[in-house]
N, C-alpha and C positions, 0 to 999 in steps of 0.2 A: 542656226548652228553658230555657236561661238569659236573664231578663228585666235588661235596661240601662236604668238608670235615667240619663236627662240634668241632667246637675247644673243646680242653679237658681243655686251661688253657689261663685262662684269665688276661689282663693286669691291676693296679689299675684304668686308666682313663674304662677300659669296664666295671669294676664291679659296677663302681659308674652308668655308664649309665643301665645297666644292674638292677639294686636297684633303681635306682630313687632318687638318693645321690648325693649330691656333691662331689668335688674328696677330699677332706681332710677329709670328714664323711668316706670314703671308703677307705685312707689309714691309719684313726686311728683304725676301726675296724681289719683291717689287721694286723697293730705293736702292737693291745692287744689283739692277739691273739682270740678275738670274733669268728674273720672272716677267719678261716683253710687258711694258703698262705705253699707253697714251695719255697726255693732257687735255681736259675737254675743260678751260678756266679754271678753276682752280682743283679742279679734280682731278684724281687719275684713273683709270680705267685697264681695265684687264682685256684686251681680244679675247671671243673664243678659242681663236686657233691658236692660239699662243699658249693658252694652257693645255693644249693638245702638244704643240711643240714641246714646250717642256716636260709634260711628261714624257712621251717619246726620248726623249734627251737624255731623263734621267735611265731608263730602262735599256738604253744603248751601251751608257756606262758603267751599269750593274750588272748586266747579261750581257755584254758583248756588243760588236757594234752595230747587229740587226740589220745589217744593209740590204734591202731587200724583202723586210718585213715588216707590213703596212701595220700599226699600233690598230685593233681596233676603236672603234668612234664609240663613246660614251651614249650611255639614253641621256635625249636631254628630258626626257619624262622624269626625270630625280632632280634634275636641275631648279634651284630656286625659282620661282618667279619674278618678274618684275614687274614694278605697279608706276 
């Protein structure tokens, strides 16, 4: 049996697929810092939980401030692969 590992960190082309953005919608949100990204050399990287944050974020904003209401957790079964 083949074990699947869920990515922690995502590339800008996943995040936009991921959001449903285009990829310049998803690398400007990364360069102004909206959208949490790390340095791993000359790369940037998206956390998981960061695009959980930010949506939650965005959803607080639109609807109210949700205090007290846990965003449900995305399947990562839709989530791109990584190779």
């Amino acid at each position: 049996m083949e074990s699947v590992l869920t990515p922690i960190l995502y590339r800008a082309d996943e995040v936009a697929k991921l959001l449903s953005v285009g990829l310049t919608t998803a690398k400007a949100k990364i360069a102004s810092g909206e959208l949490r990204s790390i340095k791993i050399g000359r790369s940037r990287r998206v956390p998981a939980d960061a695009l959980h944050e930010y949506v939650q974020r965005l959803d607080a904003q639109q609807n109210g401030n949700g205090a007290g209401v846990a965003a449900p957790t995305p399947s990562v079964e839709n989530a791109p692969s990584i190779h």
